[in-house]
PDB file of N, CA, C, O and CB in Angstrom:
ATOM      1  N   UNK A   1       0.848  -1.190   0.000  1.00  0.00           N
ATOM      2  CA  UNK A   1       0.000   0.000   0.000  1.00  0.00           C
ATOM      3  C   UNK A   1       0.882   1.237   0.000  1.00  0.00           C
ATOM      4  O   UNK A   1       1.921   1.267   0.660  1.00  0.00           O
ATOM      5  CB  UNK A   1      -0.959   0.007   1.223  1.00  0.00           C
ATOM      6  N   UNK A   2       0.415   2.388  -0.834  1.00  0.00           N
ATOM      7  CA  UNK A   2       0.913   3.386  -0.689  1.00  0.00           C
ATOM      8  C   UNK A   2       0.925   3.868   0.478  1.00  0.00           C
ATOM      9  O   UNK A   2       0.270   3.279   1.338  1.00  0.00           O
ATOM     10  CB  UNK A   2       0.551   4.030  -1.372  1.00  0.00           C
ATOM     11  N   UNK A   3       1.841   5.345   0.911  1.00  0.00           N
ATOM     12  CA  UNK A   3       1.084   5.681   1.935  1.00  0.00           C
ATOM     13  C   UNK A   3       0.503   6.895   1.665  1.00  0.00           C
ATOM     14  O   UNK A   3       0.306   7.703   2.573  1.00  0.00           O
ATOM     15  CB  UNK A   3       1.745   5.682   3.083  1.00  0.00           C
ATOM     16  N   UNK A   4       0.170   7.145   0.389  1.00  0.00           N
ATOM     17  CA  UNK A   4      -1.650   8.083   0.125  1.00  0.00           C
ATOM     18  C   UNK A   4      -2.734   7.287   0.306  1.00  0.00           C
ATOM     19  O   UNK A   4      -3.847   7.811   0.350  1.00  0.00           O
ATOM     20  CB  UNK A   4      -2.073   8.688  -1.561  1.00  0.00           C
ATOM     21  N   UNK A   5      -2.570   5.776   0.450  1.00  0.00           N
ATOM     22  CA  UNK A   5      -3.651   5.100   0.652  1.00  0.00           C
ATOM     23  C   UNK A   5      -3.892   4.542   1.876  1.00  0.00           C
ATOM     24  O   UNK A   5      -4.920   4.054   2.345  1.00  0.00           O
ATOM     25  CB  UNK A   5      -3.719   4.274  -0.152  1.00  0.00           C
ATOM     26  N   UNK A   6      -2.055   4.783   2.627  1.00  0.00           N
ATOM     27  CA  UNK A   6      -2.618   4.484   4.332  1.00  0.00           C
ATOM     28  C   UNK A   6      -3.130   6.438   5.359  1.00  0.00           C
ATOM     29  O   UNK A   6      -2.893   6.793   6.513  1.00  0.00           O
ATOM     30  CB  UNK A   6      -0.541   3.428   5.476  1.00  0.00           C
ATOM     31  N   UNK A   7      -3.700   7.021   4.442  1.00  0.00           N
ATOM     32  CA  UNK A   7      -4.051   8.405   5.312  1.00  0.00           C
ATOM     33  C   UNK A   7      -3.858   9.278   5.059  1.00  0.00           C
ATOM     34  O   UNK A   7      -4.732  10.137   4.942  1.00  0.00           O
ATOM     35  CB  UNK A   7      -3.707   8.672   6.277  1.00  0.00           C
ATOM     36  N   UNK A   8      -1.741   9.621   4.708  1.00  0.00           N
ATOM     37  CA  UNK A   8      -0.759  10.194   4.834  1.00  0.00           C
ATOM     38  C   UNK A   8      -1.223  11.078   3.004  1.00  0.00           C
ATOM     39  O   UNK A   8      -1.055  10.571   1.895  1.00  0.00           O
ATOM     40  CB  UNK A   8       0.726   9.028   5.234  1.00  0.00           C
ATOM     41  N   UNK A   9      -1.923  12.740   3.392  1.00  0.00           N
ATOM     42  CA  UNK A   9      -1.909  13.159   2.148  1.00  0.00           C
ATOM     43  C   UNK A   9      -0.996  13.987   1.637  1.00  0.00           C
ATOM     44  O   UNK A   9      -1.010  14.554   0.545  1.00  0.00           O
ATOM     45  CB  UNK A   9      -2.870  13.607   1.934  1.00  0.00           C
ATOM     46  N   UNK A  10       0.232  14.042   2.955  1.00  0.00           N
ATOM     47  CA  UNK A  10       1.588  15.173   2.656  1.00  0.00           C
ATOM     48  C   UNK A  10       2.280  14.415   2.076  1.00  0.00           C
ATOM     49  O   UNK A  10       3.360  14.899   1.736  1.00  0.00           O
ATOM     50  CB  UNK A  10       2.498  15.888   3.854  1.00  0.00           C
ATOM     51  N   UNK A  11       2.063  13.125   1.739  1.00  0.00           N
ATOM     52  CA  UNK A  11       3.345  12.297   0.941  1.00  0.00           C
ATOM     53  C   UNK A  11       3.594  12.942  -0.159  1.00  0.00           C
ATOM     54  O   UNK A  11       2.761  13.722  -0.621  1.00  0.00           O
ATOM     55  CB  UNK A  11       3.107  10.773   0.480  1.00  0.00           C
ATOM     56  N   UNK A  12       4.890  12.699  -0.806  1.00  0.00           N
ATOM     57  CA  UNK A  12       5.298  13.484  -1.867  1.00  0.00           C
ATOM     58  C   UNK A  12       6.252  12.488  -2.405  1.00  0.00           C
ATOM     59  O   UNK A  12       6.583  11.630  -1.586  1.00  0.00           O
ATOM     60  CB  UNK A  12       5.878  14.930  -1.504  1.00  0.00           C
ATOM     61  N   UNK A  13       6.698  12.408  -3.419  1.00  0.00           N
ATOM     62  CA  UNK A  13       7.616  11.708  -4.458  1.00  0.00           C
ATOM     63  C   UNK A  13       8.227  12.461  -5.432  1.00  0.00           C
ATOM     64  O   UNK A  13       7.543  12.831  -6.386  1.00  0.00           O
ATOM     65  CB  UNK A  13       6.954  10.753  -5.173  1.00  0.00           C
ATOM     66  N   UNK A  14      10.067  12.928  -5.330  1.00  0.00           N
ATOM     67  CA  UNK A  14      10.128  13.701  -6.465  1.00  0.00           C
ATOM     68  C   UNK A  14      11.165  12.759  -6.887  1.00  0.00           C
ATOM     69  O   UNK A  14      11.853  11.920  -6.304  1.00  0.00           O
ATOM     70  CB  UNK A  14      10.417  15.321  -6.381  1.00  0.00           C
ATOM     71  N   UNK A  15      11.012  13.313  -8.507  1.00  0.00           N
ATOM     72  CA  UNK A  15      12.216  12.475  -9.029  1.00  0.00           C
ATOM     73  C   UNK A  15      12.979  13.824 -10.087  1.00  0.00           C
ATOM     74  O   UNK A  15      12.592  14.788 -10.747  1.00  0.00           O
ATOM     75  CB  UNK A  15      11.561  10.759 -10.073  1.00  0.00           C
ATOM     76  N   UNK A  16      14.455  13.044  -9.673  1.00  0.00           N
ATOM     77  CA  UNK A  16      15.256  14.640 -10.538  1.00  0.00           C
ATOM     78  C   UNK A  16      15.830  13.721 -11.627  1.00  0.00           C
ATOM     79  O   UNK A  16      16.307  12.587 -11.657  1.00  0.00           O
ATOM     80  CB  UNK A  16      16.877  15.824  -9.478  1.00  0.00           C
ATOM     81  N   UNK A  17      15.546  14.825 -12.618  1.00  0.00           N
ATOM     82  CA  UNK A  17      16.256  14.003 -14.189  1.00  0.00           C
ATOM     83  C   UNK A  17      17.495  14.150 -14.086  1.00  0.00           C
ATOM     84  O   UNK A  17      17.908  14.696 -13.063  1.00  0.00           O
ATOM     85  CB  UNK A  17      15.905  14.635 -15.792  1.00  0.00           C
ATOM     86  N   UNK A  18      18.473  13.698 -15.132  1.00  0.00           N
ATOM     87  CA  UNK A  18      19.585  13.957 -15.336  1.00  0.00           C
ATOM     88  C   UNK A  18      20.022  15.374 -14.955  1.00  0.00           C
ATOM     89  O   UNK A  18      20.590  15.932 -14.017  1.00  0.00           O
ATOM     90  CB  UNK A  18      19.754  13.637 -16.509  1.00  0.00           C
ATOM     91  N   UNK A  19      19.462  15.694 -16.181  1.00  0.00           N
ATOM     92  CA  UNK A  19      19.682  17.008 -16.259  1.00  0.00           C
ATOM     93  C   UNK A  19      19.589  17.885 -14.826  1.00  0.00           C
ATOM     94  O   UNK A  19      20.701  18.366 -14.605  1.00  0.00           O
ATOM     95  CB  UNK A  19      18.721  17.459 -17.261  1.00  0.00           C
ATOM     96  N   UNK A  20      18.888  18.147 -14.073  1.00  0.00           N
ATOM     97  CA  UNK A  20      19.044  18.253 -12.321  1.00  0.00           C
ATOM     98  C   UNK A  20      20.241  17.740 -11.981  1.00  0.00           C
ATOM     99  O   UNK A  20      21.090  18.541 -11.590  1.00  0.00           O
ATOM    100  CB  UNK A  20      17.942  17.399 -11.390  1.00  0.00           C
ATOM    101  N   UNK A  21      20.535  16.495 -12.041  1.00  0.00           N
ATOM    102  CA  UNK A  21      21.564  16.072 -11.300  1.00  0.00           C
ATOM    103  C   UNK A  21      22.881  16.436 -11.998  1.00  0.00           C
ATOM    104  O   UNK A  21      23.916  15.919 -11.578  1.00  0.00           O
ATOM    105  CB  UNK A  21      21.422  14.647 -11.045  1.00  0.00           C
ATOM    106  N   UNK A  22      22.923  17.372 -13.133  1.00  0.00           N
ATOM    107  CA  UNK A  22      24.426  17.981 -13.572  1.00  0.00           C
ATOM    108  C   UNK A  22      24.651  18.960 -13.270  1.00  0.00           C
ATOM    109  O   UNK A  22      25.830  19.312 -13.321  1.00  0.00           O
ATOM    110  CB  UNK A  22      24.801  18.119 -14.763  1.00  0.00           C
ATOM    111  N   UNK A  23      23.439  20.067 -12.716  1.00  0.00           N
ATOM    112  CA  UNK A  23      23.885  20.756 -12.064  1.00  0.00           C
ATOM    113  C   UNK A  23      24.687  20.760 -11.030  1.00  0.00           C
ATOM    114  O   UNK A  23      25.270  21.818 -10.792  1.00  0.00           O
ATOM    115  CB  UNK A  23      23.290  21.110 -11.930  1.00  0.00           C
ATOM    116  N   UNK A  24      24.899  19.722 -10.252  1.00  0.00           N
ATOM    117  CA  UNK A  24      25.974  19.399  -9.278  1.00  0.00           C
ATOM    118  C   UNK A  24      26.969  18.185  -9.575  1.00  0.00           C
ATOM    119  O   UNK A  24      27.296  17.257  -8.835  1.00  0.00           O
ATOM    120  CB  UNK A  24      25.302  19.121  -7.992  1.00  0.00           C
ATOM    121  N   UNK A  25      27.349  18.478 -10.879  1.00  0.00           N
ATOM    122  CA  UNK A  25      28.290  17.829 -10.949  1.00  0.00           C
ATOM    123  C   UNK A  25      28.432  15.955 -11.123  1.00  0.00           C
ATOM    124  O   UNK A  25      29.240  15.096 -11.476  1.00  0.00           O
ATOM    125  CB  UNK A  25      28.758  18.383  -9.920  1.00  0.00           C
ATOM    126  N   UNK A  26      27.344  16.073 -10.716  1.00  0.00           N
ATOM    127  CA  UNK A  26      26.783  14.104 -10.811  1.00  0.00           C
ATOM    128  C   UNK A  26      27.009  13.574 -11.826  1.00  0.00           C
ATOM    129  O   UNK A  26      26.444  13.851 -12.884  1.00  0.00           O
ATOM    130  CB  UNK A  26      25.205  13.616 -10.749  1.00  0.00           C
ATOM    131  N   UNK A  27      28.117  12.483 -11.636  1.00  0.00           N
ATOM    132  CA  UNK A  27      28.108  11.655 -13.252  1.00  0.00           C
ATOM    133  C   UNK A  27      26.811  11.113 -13.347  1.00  0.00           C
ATOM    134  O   UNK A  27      26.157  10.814 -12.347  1.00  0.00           O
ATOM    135  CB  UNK A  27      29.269  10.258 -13.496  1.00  0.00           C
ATOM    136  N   UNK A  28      26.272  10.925 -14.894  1.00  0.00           N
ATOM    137  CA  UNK A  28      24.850  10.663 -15.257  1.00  0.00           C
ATOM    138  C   UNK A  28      25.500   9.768 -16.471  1.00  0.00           C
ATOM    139  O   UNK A  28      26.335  10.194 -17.270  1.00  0.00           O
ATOM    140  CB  UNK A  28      23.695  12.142 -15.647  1.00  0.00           C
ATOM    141  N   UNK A  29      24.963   8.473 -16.450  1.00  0.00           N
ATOM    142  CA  UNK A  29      24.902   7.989 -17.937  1.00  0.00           C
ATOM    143  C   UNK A  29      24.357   8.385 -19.198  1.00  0.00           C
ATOM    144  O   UNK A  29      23.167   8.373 -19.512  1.00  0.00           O
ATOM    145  CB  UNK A  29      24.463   7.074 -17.933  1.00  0.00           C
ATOM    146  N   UNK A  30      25.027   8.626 -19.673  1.00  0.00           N
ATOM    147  CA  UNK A  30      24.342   9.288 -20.748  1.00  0.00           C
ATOM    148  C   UNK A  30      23.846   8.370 -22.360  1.00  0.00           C
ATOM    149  O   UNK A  30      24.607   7.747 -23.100  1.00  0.00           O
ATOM    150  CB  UNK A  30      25.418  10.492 -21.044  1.00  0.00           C
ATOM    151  N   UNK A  31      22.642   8.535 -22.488  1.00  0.00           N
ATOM    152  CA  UNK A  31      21.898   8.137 -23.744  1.00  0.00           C
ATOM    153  C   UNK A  31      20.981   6.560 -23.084  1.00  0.00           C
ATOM    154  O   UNK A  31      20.798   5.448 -23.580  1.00  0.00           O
ATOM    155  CB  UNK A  31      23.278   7.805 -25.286  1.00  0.00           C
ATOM    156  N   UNK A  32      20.711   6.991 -22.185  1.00  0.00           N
ATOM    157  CA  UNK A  32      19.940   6.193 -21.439  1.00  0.00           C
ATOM    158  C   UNK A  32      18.723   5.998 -22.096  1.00  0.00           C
ATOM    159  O   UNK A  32      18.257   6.916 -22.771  1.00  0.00           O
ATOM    160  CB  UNK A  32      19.770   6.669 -20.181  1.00  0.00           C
ATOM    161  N   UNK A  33      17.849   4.385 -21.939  1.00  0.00           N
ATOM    162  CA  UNK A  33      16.168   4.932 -22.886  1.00  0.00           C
ATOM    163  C   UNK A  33      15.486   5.048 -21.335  1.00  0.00           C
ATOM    164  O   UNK A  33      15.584   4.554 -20.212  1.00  0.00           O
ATOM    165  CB  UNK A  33      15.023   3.283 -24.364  1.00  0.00           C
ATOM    166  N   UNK A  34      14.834   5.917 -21.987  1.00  0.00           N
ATOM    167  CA  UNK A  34      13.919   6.503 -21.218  1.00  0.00           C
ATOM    168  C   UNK A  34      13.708   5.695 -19.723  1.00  0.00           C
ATOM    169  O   UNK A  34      14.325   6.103 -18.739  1.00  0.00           O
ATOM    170  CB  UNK A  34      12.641   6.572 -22.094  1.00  0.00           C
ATOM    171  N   UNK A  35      12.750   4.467 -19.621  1.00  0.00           N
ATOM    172  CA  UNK A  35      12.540   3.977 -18.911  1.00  0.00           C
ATOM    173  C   UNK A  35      13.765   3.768 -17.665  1.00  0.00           C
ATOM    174  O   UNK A  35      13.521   3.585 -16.472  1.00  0.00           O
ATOM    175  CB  UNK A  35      12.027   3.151 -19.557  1.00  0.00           C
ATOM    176  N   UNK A  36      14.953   3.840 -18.216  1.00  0.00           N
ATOM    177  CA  UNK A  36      16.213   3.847 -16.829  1.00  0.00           C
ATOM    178  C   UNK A  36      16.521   5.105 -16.306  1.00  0.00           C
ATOM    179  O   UNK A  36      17.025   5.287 -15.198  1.00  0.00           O
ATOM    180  CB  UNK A  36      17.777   3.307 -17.246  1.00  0.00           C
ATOM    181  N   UNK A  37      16.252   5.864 -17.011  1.00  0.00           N
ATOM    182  CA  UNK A  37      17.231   7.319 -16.758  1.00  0.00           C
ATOM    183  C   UNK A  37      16.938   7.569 -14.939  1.00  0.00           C
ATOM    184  O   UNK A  37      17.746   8.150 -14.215  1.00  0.00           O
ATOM    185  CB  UNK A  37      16.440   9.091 -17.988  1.00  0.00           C
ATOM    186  N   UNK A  38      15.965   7.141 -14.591  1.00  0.00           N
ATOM    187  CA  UNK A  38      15.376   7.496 -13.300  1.00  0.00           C
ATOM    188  C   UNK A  38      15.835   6.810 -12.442  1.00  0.00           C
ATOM    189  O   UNK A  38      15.946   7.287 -11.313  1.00  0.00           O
ATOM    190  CB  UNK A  38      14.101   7.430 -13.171  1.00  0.00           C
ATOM    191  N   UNK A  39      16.329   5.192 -12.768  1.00  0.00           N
ATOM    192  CA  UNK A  39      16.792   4.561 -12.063  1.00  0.00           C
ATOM    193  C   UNK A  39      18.214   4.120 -11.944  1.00  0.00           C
ATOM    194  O   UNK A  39      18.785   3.439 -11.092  1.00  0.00           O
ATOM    195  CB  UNK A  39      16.150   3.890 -12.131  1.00  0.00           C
ATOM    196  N   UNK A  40      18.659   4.751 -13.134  1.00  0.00           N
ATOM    197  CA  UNK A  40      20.513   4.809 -12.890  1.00  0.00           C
ATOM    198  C   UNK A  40      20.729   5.701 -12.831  1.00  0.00           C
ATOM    199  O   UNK A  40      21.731   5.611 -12.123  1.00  0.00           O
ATOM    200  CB  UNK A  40      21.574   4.392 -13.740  1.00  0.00           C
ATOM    201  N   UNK A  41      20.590   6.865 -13.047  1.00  0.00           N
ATOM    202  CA  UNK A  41      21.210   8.145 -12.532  1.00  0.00           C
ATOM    203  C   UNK A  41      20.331   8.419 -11.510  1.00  0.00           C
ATOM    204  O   UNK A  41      19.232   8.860 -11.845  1.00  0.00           O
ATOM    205  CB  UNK A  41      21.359   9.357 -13.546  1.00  0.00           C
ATOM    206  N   UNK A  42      20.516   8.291 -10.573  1.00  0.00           N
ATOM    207  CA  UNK A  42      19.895   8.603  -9.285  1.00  0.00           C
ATOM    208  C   UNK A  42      21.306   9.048  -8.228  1.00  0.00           C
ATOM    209  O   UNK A  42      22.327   8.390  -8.031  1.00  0.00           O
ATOM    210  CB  UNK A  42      18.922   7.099  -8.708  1.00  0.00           C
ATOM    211  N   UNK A  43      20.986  10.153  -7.769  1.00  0.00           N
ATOM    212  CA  UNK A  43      21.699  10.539  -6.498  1.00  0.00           C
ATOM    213  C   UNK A  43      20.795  11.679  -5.890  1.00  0.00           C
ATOM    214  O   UNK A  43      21.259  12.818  -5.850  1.00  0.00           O
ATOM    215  CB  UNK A  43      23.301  11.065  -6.782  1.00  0.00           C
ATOM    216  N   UNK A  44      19.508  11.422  -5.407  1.00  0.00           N
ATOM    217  CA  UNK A  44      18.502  12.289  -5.445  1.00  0.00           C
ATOM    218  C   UNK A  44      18.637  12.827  -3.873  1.00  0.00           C
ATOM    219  O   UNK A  44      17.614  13.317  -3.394  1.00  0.00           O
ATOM    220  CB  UNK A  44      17.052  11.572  -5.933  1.00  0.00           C
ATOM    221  N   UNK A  45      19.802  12.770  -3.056  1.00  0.00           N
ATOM    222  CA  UNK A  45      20.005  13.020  -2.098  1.00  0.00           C
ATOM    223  C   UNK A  45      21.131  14.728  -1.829  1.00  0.00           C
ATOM    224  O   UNK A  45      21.379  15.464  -0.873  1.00  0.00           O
ATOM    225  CB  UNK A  45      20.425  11.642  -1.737  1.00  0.00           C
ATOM    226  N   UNK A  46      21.579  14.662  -3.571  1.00  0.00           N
ATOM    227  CA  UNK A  46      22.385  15.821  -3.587  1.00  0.00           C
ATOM    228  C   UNK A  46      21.229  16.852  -3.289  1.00  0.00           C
ATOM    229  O   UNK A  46      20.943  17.447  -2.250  1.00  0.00           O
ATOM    230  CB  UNK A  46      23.256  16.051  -5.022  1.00  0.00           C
ATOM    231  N   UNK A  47      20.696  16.866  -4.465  1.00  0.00           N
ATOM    232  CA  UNK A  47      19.581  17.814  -4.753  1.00  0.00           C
ATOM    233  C   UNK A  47      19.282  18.660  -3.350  1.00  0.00           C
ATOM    234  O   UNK A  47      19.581  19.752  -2.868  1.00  0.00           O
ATOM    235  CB  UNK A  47      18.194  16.934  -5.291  1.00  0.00           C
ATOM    236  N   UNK A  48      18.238  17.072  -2.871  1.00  0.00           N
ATOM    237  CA  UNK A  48      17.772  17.483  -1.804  1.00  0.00           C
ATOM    238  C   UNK A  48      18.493  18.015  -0.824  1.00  0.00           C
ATOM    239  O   UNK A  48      18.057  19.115  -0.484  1.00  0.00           O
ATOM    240  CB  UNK A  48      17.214  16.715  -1.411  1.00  0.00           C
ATOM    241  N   UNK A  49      19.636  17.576  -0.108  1.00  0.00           N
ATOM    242  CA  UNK A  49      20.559  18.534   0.895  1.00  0.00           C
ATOM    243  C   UNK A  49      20.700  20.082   0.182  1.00  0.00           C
ATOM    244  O   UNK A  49      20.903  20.940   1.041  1.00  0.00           O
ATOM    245  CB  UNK A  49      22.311  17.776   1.096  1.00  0.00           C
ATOM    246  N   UNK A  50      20.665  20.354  -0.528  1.00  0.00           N
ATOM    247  CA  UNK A  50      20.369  21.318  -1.507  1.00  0.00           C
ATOM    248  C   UNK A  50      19.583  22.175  -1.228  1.00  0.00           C
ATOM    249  O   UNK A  50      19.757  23.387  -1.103  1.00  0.00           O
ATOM    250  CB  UNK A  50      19.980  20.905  -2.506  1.00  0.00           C
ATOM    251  N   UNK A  51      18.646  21.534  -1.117  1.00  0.00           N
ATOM    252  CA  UNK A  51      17.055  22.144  -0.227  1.00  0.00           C
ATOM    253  C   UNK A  51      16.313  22.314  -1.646  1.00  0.00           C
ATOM    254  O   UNK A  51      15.202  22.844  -1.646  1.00  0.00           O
ATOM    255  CB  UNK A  51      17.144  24.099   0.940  1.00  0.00           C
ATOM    256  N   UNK A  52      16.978  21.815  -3.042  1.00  0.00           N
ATOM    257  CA  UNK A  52      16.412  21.669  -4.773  1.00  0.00           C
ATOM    258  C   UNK A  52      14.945  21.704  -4.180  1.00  0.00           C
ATOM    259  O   UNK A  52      14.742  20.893  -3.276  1.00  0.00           O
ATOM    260  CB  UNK A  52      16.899  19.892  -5.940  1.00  0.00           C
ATOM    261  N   UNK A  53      13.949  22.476  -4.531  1.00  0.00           N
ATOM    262  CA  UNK A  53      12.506  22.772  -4.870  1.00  0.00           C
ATOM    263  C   UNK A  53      11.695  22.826  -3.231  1.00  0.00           C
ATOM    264  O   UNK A  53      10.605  22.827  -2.659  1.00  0.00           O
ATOM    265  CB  UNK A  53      11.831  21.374  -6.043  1.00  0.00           C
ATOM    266  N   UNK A  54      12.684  22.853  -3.106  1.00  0.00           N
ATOM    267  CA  UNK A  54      12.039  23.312  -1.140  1.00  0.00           C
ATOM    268  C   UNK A  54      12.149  22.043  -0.318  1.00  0.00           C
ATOM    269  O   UNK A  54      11.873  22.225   0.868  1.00  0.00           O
ATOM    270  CB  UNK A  54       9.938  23.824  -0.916  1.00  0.00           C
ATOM    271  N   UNK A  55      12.558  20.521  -0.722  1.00  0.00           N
ATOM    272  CA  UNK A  55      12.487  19.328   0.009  1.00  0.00           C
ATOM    273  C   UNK A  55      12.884  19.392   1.350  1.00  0.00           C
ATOM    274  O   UNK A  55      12.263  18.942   2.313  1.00  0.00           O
ATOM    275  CB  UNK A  55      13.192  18.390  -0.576  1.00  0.00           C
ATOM    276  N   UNK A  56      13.971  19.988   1.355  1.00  0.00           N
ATOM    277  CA  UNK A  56      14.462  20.017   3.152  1.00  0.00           C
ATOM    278  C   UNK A  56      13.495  20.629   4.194  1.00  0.00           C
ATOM    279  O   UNK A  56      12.989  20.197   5.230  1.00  0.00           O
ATOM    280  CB  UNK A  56      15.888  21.012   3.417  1.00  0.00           C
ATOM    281  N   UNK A  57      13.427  21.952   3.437  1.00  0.00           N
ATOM    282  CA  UNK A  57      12.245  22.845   3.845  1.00  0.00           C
ATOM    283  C   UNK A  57      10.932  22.114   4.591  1.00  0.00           C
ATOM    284  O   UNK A  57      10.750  22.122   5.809  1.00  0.00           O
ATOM    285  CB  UNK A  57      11.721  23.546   2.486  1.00  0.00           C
ATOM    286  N   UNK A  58       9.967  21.416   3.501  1.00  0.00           N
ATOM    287  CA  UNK A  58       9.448  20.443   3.681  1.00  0.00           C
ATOM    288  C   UNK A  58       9.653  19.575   4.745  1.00  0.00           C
ATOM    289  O   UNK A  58       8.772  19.423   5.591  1.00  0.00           O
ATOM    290  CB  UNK A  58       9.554  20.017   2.829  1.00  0.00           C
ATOM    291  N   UNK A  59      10.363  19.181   4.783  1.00  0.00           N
ATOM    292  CA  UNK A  59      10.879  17.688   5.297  1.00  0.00           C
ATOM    293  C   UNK A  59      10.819  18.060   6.742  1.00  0.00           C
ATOM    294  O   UNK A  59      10.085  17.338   7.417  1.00  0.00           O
ATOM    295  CB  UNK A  59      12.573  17.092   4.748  1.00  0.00           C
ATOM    296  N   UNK A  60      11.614  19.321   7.545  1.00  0.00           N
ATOM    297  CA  UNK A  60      11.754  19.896   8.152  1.00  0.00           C
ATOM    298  C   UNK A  60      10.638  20.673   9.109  1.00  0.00           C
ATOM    299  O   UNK A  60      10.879  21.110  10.234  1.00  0.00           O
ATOM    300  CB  UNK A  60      12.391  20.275   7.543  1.00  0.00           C
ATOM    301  N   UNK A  61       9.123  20.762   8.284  1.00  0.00           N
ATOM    302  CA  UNK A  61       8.255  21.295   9.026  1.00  0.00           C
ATOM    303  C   UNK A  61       7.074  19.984   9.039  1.00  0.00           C
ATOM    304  O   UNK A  61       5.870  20.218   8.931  1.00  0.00           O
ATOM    305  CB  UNK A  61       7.831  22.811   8.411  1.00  0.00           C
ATOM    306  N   UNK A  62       7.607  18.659   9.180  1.00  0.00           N
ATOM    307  CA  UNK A  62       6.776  18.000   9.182  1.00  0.00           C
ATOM    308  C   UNK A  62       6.627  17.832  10.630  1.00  0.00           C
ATOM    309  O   UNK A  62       7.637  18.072  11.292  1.00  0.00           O
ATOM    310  CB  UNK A  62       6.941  17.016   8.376  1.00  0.00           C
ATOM    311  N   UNK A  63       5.540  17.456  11.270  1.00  0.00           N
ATOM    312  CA  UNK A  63       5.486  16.814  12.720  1.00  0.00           C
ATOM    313  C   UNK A  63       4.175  15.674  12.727  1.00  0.00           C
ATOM    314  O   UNK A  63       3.220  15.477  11.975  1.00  0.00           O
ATOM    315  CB  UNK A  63       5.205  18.174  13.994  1.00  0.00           C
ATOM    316  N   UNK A  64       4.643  15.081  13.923  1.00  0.00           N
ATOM    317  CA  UNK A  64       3.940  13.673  14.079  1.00  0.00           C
ATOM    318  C   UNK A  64       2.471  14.233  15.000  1.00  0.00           C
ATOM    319  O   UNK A  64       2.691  14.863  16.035  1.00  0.00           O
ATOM    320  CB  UNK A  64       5.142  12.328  15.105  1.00  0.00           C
ATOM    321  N   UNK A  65       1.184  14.011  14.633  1.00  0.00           N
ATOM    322  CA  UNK A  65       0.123  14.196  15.260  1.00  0.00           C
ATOM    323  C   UNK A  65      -0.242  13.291  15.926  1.00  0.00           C
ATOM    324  O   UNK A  65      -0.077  12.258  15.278  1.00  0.00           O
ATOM    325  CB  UNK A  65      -0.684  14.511  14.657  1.00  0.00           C
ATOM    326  N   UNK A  66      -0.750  13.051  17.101  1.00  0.00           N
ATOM    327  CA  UNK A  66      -1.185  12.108  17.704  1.00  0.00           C
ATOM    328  C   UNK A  66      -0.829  12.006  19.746  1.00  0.00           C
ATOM    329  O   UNK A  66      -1.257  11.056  20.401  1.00  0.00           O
ATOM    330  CB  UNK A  66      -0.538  10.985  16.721  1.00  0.00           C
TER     331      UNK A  66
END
């Protein structure tokens, strides 16, 4: 089960293309088909320490209710 389907509607999923990830320098395979590019060039952790599209930000003002 997802977890948009266990409650949770702040879930979020980003994925950075290549192209994102050369901005910092990330080796990226290049001439990838389509269907891999997402899953071999992945270092989607630069980005984010980055704070790339507000994720840390995010991440950061989450809290546990209950």
């Amino acid at each position: 089960m997802s977890l948009r389907d266990n409650g949770n509607s702040n879930a979020n999923l980003t994925l950075f293309s290549p192209e994102d990830l050369q901005k910092y320098d990330v080796a990226i395979t290049p001439d990838l088909p389509f269907q891999r590019l997402f899953s071999e060039n992945h270092a989607s952790w630069i980005p984010t320490y980055n704070n790339e599209y507000g994720i840390m930000s995010w991440l950061l003002n989450q809290t546990k209710e209950g």
